[in-house]
KEVEXVO-19725 format. One record per atom (N, C-alpha, C, CB): x negated, y negated, z; residue number from 1; atom name. Coordinates in Angstrom, 2 decimals. Atoms other than C-alpha are relative to their C-alpha. Glycine has a CB too. Example, Ala and Ser with C-alpha at 12.3 -4.5 7.8 and 13.67 -1.06 7.14 Angstrom:
2
<pati><x>-0.89</x><y>1.19</y><z>0.00</z><lumtor>1</lumtor><ronu>N</ronu></pati>
<pati><x>-12.30</x><y>4.50</y><z>7.80</z><lumtor>1</lumtor><ronu>CA</ronu></pati>
<pati><x>-0.90</x><y>-1.20</y><z>0.00</z><lumtor>1</lumtor><ronu>C</ronu></pati>
<pati><x>0.99</x><y>-0.03</y><z>1.25</z><lumtor>1</lumtor><ronu>CB</ronu></pati>
<pati><x>0.82</x><y>1.19</y><z>-0.06</z><lumtor>2</lumtor><ronu>N</ronu></pati>
<pati><x>-13.67</x><y>1.06</y><z>7.14</z><lumtor>2</lumtor><ronu>CA</ronu></pati>
<pati><x>0.77</x><y>-1.09</y><z>0.73</z><lumtor>2</lumtor><ronu>C</ronu></pati>
<pati><x>-0.41</x><y>-0.46</y><z>-1.42</z><lumtor>2</lumtor><ronu>CB</ronu></pati>
***
This chain:
53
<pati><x>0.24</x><y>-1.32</y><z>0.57</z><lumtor>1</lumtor><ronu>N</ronu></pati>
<pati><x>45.59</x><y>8.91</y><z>-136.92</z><lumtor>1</lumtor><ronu>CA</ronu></pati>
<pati><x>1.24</x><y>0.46</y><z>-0.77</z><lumtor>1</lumtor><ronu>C</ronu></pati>
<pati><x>-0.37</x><y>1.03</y><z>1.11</z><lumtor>1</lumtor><ronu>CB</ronu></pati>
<pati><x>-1.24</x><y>-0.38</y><z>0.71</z><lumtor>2</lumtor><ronu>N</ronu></pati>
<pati><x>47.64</x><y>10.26</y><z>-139.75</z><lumtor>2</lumtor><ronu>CA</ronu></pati>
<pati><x>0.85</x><y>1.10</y><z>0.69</z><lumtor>2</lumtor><ronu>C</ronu></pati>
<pati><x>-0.36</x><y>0.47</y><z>-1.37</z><lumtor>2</lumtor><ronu>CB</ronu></pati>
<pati><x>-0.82</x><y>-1.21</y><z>-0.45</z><lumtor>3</lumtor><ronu>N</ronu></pati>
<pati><x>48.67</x><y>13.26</y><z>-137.99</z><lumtor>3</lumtor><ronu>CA</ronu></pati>
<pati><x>1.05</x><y>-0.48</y><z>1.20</z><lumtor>3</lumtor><ronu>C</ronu></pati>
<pati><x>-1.09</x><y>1.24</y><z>0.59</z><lumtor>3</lumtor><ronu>CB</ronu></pati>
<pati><x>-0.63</x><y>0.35</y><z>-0.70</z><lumtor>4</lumtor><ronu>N</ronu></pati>
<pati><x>50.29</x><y>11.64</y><z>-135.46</z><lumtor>4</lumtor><ronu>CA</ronu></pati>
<pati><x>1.59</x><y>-0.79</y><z>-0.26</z><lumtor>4</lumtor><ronu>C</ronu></pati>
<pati><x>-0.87</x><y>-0.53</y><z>0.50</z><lumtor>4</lumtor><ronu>CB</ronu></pati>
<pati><x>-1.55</x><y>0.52</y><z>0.55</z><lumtor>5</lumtor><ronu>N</ronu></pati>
<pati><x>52.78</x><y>10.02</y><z>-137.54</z><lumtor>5</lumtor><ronu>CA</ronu></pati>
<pati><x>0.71</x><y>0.74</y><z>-0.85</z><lumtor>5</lumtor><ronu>C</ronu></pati>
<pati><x>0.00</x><y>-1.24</y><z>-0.74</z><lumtor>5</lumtor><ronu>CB</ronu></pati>
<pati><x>-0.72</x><y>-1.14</y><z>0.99</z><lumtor>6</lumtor><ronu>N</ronu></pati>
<pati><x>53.95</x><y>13.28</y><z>-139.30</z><lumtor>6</lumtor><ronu>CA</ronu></pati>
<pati><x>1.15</x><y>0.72</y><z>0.50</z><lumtor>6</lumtor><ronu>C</ronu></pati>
<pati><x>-0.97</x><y>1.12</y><z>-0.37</z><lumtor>6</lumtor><ronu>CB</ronu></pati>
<pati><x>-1.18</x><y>-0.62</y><z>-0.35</z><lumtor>7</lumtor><ronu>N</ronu></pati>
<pati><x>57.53</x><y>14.48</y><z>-139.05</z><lumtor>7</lumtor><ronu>CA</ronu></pati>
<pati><x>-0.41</x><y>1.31</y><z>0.77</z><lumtor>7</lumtor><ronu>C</ronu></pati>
<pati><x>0.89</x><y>0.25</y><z>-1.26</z><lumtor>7</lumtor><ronu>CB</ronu></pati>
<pati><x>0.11</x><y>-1.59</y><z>-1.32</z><lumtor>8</lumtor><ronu>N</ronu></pati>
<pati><x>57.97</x><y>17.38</y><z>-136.18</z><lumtor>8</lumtor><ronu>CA</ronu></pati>
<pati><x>0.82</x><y>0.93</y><z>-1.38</z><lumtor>8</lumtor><ronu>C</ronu></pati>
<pati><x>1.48</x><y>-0.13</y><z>2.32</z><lumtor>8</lumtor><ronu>CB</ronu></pati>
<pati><x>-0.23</x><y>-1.28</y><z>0.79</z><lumtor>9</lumtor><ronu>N</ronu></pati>
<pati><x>58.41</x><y>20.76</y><z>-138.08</z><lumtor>9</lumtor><ronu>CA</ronu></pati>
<pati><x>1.54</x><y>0.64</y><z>0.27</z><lumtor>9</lumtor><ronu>C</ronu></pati>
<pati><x>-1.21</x><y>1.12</y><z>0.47</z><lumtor>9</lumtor><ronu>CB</ronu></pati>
<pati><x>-1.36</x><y>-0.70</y><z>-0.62</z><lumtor>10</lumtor><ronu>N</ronu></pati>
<pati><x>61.96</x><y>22.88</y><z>-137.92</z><lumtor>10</lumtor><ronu>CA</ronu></pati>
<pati><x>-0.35</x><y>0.64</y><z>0.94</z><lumtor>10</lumtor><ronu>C</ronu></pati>
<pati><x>0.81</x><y>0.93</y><z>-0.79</z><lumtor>10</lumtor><ronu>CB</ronu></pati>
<pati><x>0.28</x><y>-0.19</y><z>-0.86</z><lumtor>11</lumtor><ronu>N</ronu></pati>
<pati><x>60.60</x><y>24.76</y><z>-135.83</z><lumtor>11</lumtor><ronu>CA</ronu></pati>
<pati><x>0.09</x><y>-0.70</y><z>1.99</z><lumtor>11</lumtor><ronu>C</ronu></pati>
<pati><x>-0.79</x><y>0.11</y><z>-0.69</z><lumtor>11</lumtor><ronu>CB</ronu></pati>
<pati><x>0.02</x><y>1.67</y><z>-0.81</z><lumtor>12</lumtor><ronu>N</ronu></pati>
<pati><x>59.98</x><y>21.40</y><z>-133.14</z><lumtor>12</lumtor><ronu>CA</ronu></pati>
<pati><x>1.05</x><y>0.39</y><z>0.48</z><lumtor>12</lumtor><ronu>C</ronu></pati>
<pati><x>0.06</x><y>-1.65</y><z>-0.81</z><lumtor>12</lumtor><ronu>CB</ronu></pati>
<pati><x>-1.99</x><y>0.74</y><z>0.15</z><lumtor>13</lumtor><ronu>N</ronu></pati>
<pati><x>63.31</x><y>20.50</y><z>-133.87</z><lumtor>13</lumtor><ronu>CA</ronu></pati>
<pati><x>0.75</x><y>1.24</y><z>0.90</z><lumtor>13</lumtor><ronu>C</ronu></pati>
<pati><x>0.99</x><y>0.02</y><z>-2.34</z><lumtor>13</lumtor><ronu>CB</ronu></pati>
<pati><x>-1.14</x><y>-1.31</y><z>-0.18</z><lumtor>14</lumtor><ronu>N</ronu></pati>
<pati><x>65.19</x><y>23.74</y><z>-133.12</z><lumtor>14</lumtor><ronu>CA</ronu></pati>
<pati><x>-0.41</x><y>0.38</y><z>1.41</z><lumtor>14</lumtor><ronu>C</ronu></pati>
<pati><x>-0.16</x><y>1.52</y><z>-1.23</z><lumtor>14</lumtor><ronu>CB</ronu></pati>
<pati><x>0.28</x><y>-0.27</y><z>-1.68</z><lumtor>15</lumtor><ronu>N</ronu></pati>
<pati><x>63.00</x><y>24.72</y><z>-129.45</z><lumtor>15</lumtor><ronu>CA</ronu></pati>
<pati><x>0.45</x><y>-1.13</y><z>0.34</z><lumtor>15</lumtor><ronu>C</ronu></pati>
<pati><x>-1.57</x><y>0.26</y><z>0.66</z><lumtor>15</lumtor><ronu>CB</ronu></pati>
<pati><x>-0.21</x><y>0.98</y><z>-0.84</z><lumtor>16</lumtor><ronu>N</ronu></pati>
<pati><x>63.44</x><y>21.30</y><z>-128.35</z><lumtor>16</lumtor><ronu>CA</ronu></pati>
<pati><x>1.92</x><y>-0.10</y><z>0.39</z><lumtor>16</lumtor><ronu>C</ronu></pati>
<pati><x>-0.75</x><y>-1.41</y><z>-0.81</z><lumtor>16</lumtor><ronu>CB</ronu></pati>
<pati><x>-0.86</x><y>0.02</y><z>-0.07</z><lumtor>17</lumtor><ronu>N</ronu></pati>
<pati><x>66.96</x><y>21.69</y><z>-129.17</z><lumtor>17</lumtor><ronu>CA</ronu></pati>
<pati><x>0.66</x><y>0.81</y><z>1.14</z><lumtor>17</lumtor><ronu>C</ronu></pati>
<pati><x>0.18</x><y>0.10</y><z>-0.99</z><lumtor>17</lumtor><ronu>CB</ronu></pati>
<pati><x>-0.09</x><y>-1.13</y><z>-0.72</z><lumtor>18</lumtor><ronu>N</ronu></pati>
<pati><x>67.34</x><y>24.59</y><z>-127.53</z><lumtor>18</lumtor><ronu>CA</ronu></pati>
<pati><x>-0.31</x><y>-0.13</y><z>1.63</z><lumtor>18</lumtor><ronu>C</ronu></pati>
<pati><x>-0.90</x><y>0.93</y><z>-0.66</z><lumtor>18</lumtor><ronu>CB</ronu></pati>
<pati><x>0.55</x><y>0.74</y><z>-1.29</z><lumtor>19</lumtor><ronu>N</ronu></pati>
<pati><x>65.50</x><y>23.26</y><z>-124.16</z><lumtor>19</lumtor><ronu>CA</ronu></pati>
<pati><x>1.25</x><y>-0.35</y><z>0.61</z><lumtor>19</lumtor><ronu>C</ronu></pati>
<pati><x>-0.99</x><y>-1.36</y><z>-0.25</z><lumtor>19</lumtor><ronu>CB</ronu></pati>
<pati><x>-0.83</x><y>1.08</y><z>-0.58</z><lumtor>20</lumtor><ronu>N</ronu></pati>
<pati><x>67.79</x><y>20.37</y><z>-124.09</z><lumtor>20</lumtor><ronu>CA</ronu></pati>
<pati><x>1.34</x><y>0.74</y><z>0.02</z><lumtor>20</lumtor><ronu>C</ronu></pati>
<pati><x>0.00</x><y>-1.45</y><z>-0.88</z><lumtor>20</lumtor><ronu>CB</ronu></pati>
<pati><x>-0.95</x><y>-0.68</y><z>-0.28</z><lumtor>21</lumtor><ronu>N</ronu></pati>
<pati><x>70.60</x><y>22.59</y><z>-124.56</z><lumtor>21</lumtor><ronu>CA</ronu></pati>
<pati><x>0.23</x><y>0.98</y><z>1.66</z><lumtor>21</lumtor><ronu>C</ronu></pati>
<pati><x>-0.07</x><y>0.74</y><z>-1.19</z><lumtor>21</lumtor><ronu>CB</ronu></pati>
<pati><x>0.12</x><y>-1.18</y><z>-1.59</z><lumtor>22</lumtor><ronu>N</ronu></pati>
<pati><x>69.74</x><y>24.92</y><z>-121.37</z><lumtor>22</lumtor><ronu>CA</ronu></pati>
<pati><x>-0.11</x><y>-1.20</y><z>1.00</z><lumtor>22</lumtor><ronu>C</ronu></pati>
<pati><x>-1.81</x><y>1.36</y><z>0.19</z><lumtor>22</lumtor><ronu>CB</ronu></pati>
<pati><x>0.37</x><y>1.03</y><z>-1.03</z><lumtor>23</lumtor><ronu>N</ronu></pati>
<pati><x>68.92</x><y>21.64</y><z>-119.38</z><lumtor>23</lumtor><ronu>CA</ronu></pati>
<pati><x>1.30</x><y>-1.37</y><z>0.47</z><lumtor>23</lumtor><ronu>C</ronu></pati>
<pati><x>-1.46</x><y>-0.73</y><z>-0.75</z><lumtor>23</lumtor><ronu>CB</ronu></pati>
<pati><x>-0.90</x><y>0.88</y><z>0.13</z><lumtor>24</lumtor><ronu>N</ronu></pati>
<pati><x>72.06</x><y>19.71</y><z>-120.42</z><lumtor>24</lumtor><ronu>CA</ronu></pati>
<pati><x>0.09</x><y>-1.58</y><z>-0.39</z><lumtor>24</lumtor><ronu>C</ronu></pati>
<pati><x>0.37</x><y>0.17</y><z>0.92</z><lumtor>24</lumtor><ronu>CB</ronu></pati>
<pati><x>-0.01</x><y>1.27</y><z>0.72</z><lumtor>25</lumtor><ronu>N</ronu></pati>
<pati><x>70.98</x><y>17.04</y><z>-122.36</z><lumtor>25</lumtor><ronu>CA</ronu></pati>
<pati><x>0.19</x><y>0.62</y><z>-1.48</z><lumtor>25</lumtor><ronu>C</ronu></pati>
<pati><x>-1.45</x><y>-0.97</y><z>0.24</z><lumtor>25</lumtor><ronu>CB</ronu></pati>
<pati><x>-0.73</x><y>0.27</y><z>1.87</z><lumtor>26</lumtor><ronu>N</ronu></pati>
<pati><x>72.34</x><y>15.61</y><z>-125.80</z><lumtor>26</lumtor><ronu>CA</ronu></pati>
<pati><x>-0.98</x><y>-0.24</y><z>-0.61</z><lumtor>26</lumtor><ronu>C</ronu></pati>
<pati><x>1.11</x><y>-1.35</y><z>-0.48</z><lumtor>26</lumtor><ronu>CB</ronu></pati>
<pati><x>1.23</x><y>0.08</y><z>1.13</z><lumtor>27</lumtor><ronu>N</ronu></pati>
<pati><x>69.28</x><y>16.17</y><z>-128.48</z><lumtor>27</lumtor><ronu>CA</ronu></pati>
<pati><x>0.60</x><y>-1.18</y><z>-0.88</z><lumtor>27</lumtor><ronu>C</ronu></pati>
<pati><x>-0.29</x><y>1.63</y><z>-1.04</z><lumtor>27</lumtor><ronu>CB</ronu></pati>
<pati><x>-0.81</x><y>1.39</y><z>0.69</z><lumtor>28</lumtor><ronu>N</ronu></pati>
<pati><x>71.95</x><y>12.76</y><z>-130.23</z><lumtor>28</lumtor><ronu>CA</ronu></pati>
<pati><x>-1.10</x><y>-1.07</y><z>1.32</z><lumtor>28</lumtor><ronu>C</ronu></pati>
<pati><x>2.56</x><y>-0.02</y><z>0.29</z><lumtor>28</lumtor><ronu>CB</ronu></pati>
<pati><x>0.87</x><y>1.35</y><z>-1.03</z><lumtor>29</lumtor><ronu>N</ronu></pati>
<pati><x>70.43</x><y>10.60</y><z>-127.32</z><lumtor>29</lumtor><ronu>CA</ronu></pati>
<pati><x>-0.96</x><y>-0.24</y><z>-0.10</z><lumtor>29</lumtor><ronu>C</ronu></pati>
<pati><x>-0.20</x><y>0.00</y><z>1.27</z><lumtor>29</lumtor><ronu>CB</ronu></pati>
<pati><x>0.99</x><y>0.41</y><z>-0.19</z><lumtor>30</lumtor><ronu>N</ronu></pati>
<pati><x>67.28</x><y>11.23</y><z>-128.05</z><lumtor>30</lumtor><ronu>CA</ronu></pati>
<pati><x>-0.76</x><y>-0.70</y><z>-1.19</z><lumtor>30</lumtor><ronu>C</ronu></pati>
<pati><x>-0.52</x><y>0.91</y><z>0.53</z><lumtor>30</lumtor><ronu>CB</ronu></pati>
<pati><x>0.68</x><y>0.23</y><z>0.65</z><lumtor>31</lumtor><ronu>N</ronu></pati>
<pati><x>66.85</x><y>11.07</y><z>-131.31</z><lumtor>31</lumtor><ronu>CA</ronu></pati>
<pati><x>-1.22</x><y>0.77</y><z>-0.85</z><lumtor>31</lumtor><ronu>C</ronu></pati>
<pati><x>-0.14</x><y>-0.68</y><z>0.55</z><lumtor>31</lumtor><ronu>CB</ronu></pati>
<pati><x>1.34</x><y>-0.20</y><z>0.42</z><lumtor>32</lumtor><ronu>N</ronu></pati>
<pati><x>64.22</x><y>13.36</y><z>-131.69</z><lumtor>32</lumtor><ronu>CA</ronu></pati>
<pati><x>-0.23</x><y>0.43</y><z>-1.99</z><lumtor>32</lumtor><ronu>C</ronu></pati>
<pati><x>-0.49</x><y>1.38</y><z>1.15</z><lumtor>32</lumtor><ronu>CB</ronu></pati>
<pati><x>0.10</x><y>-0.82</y><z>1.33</z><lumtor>33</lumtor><ronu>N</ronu></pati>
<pati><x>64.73</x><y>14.26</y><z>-135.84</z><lumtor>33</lumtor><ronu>CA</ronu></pati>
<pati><x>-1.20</x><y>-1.08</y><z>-0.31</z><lumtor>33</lumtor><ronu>C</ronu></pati>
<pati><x>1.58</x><y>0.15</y><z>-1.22</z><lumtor>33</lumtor><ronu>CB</ronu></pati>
<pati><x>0.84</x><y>1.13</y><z>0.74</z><lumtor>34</lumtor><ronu>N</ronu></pati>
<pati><x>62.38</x><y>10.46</y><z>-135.83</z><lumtor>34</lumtor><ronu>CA</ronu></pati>
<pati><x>-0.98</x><y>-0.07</y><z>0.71</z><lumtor>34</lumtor><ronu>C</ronu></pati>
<pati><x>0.54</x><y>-1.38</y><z>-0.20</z><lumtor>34</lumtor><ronu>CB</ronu></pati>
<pati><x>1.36</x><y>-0.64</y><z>-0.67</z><lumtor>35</lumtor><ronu>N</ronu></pati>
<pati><x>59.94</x><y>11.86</y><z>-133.33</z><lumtor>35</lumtor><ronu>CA</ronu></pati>
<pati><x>-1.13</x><y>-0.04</y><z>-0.96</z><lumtor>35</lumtor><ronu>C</ronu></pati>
<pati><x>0.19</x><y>1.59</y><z>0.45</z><lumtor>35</lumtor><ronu>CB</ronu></pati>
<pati><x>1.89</x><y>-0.49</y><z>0.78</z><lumtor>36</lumtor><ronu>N</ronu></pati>
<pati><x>55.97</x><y>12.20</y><z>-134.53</z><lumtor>36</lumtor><ronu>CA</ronu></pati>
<pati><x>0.15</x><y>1.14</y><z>0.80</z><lumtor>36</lumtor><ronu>C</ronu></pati>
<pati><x>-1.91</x><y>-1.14</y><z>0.42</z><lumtor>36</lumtor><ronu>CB</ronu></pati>
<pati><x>0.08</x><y>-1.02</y><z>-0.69</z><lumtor>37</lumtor><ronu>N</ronu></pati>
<pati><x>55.00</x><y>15.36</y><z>-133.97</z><lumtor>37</lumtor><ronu>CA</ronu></pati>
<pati><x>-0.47</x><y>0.28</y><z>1.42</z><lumtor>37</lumtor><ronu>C</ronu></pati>
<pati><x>-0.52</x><y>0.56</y><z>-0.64</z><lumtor>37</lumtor><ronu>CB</ronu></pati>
<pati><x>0.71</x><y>-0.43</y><z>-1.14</z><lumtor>38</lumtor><ronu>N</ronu></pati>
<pati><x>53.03</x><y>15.00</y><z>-131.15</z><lumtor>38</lumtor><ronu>CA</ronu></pati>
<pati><x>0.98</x><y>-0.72</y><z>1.30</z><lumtor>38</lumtor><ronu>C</ronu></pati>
<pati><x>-1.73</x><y>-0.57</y><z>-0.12</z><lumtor>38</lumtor><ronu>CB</ronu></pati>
<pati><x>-1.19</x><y>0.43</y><z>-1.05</z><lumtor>39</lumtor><ronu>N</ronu></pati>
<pati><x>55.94</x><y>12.71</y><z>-129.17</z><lumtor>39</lumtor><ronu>CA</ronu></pati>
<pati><x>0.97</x><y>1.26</y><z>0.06</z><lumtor>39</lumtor><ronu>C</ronu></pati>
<pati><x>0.94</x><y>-1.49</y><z>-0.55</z><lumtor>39</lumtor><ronu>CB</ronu></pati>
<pati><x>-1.01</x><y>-0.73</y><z>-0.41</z><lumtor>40</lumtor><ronu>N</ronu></pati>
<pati><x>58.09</x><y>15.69</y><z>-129.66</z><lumtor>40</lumtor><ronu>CA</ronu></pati>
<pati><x>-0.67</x><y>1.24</y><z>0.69</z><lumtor>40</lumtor><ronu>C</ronu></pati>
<pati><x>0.93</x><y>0.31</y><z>-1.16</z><lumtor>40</lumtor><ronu>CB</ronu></pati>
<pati><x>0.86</x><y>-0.20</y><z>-1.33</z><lumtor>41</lumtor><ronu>N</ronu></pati>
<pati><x>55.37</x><y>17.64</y><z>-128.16</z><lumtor>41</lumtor><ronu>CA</ronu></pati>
<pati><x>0.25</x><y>-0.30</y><z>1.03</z><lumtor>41</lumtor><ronu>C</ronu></pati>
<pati><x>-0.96</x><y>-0.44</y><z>0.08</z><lumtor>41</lumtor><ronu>CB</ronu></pati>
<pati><x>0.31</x><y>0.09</y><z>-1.40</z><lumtor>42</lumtor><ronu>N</ronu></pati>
<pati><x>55.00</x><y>15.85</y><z>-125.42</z><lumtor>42</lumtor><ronu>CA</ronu></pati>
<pati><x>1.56</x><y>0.32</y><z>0.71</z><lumtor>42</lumtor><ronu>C</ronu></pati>
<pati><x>-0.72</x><y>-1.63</y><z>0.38</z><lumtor>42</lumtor><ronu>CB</ronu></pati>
<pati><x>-1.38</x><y>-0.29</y><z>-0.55</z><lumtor>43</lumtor><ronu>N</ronu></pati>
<pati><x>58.96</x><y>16.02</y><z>-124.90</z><lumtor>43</lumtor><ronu>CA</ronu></pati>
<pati><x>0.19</x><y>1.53</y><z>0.41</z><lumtor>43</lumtor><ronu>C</ronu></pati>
<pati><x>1.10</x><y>-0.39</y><z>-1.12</z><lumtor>43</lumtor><ronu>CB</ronu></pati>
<pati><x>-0.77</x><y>-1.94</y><z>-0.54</z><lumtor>44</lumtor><ronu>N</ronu></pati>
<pati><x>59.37</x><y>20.09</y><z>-125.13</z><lumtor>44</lumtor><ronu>CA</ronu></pati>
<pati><x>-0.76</x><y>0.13</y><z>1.19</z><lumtor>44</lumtor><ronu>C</ronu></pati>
<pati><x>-0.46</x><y>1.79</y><z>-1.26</z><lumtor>44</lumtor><ronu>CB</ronu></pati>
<pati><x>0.54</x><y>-0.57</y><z>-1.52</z><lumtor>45</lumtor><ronu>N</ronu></pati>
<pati><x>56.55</x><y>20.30</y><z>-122.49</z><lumtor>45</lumtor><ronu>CA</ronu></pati>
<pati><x>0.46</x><y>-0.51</y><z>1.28</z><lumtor>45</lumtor><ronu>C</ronu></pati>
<pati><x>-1.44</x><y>-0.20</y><z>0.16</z><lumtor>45</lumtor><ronu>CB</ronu></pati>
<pati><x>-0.43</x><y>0.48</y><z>-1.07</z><lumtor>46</lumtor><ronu>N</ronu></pati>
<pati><x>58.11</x><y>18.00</y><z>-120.24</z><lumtor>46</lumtor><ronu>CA</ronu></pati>
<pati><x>1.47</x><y>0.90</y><z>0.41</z><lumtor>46</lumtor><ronu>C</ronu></pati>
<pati><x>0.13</x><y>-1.58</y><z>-0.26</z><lumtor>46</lumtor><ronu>CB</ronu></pati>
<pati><x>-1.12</x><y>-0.76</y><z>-0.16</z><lumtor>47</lumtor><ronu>N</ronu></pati>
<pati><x>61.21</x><y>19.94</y><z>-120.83</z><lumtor>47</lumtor><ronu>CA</ronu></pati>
<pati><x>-0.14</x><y>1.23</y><z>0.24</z><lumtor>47</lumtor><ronu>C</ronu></pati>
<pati><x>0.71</x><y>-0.07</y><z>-0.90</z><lumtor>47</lumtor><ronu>CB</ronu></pati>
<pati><x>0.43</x><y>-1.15</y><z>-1.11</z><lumtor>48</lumtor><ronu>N</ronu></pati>
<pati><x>59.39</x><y>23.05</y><z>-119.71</z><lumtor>48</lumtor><ronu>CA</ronu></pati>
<pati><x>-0.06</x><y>0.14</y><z>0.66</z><lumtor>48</lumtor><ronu>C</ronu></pati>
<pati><x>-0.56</x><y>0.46</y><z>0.27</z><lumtor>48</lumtor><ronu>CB</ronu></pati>
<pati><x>0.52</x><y>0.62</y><z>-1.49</z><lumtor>49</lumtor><ronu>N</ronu></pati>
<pati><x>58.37</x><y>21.85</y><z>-116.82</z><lumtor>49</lumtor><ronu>CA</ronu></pati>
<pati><x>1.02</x><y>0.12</y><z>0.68</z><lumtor>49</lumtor><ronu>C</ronu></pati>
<pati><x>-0.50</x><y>-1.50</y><z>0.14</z><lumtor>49</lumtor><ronu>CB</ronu></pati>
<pati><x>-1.50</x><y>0.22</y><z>-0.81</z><lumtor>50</lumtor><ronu>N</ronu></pati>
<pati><x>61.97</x><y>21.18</y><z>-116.00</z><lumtor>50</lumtor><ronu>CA</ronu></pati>
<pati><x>0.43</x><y>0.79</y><z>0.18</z><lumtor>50</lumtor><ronu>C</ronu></pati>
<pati><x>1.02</x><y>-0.61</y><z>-0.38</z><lumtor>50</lumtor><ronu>CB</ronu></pati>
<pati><x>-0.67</x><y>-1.46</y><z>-0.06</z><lumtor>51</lumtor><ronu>N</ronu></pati>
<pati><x>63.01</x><y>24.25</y><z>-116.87</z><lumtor>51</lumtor><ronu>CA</ronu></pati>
<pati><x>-0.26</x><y>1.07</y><z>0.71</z><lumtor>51</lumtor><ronu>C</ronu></pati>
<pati><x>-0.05</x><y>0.54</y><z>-0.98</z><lumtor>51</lumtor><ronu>CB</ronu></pati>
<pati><x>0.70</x><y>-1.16</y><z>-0.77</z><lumtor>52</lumtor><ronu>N</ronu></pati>
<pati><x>60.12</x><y>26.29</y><z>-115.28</z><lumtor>52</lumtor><ronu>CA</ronu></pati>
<pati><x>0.33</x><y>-0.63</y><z>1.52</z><lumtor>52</lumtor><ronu>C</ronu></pati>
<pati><x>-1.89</x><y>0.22</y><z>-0.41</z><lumtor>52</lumtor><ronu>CB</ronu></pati>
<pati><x>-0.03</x><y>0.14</y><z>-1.80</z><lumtor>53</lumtor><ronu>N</ronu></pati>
<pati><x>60.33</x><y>24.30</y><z>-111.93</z><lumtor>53</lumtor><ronu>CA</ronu></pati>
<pati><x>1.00</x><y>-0.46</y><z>0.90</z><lumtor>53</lumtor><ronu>C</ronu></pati>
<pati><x>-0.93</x><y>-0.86</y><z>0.46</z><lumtor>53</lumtor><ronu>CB</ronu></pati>
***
């Protein structure tokens, strides 16, 4: 599916950053600027998760 292979938005980019910042991970490790959108999806929610519980 094309959508799946479409660059994550600034938006993406900048919460996830933000996450990993409050959680203490390096957004460099992960990589995510070469994320699909929906892998960086699945990353912020996991990083909610972490955050909420």
């Amino acid at each position: 599916m094309a959508e799946d292979r479409r660059k994550p938005t600034t938006v993406q980019l900048e919460y996830a950053r933000h996450l990993m910042d409050e959680l203490g991970y390096d957004p460099q490790e992960y990589d995510i600027e070469n994320m699909t959108r929906l892998k960086l999806a699945d990353l912020i929610d996991d990083l909610r998760n972490e955050l909420e519980g």
